[in-house]
Kinemage of the C-alpha trace (Angstrom):
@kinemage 1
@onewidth
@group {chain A} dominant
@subgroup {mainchain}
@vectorlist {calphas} color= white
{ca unk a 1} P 8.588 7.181 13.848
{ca unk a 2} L 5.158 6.780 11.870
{ca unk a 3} L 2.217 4.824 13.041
{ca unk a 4} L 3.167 2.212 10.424
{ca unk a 5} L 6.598 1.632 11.951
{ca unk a 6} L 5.233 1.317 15.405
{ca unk a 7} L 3.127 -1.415 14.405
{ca unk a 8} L 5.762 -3.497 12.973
{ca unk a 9} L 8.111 -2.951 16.050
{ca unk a 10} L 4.999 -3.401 18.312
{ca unk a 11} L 4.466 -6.980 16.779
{ca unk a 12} L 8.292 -7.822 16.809
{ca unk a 13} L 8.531 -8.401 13.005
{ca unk a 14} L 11.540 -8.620 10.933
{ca unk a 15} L 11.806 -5.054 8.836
{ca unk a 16} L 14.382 -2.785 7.677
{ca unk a 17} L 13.246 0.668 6.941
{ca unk a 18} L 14.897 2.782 3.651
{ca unk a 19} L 14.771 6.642 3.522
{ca unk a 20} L 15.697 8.543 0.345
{ca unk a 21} L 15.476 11.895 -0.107
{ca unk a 22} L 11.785 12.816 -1.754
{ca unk a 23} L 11.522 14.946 -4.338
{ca unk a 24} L 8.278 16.842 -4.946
{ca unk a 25} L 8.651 17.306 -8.489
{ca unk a 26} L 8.659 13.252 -8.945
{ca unk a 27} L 5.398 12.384 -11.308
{ca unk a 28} L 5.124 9.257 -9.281
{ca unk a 29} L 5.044 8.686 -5.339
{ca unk a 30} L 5.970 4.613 -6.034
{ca unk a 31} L 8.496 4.760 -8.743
{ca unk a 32} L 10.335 7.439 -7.356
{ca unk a 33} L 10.980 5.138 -4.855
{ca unk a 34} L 11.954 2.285 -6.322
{ca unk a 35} L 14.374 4.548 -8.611
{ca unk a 36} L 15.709 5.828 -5.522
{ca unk a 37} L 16.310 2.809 -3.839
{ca unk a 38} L 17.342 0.585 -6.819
{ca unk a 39} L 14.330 -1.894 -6.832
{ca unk a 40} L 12.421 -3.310 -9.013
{ca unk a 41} L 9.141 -1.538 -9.541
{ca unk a 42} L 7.319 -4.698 -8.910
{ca unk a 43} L 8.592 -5.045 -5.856
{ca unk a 44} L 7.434 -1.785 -4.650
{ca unk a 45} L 3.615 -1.680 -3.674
{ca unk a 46} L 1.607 1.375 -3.320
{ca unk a 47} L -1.291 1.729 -1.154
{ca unk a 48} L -4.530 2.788 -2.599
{ca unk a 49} L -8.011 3.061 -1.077
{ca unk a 50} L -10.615 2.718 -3.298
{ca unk a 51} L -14.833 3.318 -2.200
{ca unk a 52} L -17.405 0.709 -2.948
{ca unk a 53} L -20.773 1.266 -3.505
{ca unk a 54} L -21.941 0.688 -0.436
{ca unk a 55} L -20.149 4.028 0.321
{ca unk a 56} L -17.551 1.771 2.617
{ca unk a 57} L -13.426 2.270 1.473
{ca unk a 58} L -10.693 -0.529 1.435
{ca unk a 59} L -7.703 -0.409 0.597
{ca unk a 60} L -5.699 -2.247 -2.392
{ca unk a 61} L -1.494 -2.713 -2.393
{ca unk a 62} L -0.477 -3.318 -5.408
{ca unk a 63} L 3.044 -2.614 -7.760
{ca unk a 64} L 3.991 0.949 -8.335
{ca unk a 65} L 4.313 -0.189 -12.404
{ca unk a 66} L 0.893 -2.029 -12.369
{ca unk a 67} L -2.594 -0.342 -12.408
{ca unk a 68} L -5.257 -1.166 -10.202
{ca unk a 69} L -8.053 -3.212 -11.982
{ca unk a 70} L -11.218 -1.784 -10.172
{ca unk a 71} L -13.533 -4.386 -11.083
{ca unk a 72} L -11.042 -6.956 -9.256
{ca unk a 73} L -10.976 -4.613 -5.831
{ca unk a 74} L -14.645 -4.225 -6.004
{ca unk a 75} L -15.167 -8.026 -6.459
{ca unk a 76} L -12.513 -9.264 -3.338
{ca unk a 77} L -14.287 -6.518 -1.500
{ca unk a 78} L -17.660 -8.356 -1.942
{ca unk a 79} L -18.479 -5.253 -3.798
{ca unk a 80} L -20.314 -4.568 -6.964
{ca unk a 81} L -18.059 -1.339 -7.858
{ca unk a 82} L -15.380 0.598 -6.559
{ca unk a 83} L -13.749 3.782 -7.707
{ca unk a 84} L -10.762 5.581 -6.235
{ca unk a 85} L -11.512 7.223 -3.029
{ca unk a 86} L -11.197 11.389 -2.765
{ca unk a 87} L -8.105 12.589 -1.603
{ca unk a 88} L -9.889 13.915 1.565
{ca unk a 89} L -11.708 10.625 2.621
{ca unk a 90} L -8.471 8.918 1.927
{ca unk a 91} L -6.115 11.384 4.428
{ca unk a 92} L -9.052 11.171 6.942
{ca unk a 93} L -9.442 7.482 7.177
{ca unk a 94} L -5.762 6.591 6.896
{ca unk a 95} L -4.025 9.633 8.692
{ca unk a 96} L -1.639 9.612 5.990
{ca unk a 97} L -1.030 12.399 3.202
{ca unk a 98} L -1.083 11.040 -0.277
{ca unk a 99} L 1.776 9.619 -1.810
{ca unk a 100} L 2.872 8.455 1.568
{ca unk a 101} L -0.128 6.202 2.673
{ca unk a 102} L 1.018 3.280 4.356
{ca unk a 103} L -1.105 0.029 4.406
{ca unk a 104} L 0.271 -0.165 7.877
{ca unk a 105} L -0.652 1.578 11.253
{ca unk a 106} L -3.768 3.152 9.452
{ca unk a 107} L -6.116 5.687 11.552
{ca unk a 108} L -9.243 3.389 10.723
{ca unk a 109} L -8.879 -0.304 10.093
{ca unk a 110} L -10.223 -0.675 6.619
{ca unk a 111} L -10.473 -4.020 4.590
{ca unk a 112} L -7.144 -5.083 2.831
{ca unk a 113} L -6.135 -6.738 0.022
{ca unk a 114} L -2.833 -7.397 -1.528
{ca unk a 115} L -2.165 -8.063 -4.924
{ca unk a 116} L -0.790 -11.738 -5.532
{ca unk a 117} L 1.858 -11.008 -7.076
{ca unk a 118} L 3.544 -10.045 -3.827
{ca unk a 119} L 3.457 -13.491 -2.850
{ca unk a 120} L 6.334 -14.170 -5.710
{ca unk a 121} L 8.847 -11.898 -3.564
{ca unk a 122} L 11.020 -12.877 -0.205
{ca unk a 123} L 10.210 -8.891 0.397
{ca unk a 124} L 8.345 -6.102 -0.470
{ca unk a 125} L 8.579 -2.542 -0.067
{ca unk a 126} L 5.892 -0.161 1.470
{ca unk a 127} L 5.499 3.087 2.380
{ca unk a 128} L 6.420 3.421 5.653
{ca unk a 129} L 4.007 6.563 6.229
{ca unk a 130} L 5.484 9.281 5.269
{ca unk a 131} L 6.673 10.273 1.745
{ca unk a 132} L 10.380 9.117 1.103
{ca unk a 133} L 10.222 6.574 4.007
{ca unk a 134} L 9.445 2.781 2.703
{ca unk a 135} L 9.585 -0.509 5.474
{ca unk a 136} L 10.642 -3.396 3.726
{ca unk a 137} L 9.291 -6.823 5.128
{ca unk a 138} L 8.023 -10.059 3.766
{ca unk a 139} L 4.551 -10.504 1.620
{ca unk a 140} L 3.204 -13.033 4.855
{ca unk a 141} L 4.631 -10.172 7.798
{ca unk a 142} L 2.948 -7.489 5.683
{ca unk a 143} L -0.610 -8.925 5.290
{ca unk a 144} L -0.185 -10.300 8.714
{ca unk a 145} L -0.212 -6.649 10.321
{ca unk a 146} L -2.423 -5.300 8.046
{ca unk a 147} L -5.298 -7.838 8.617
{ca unk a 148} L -5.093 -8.537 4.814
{ca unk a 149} L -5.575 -10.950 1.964
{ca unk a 150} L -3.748 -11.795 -1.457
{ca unk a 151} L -5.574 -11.830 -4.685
{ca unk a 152} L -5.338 -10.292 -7.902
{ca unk a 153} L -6.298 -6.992 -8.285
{ca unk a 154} L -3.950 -5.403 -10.632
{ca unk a 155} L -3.109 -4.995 -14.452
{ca unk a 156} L 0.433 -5.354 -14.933
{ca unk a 157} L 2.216 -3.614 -17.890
């Protein structure tokens, strides 16, 4: 059980959880696990936390095949820049290790946004909080619990 799980079952929302094995030598966290679990890439969102330059951190959920457009997250952040967080301010904050950050259940609350395009989905997938652990729930159940809003913030492929 991670902290992100325990939130979900805490608020009684619909999820289903998917575990796959992880494998370390994966270049990438998100589309490992959509390969592993046979989704579509878009479908899977990583969570990334991203510093602003008022030295505050938020956190952005966006596709595993998109990349994060830092001018958007600064800008729905009410921020003038943002640039991805260290490694070490990221763990700290969230309680999670890298590649298994969950948007969910964080340590510190942090402002939220999801990318719009999750809105196009019945589902998404999420890491759960742990690598090779990912909840699946819907777009309005997931930025319920995490306090967060849709807008764009990613460049798509």
């Amino acid at each position: 059980m991670t902290p992100g799980i325990n939130v979900a079952k805490k608020a009684g929302i619909s999820h289903r959880l998917h575990e796959y094995e992880h494998d370390a030598g994966h270049p990438s966290y998100g589309l490992e696990a959509a390969e592993k679990m046979g989704v579509p890439a878009h479908q899977v969102f990583k969570t990334l936390v991203v510093a602003l330059d008022n030295h505050s951190l938020a956190v952005a959920v966006i596709p595993v095949s998109a990349m994060l457009n830092l001018k958007l997250a600064a800008r729905a952040a009410g921020a003038k820049k943002a640039v991805m967080a260290p490694a070490a301010d990221v763990q700290r904050s969230t309680g999670y290790v890298l590649g298994g950050v969950s948007p969910l259940g964080q340590k510190k609350r942090l402002p939220t946004f999801i990318d719009l395009s999750a809105t196009q989905f019945a589902t998404v997938f999420v890491s759960a909080g742990r690598r090779g652990l990912e909840i699946e729930l819907s777009p309005d159940n997931l930025a319920k619990l995490a306090n967060a809003n849709f807008c764009a913030l990613a460049d798509t492929d």
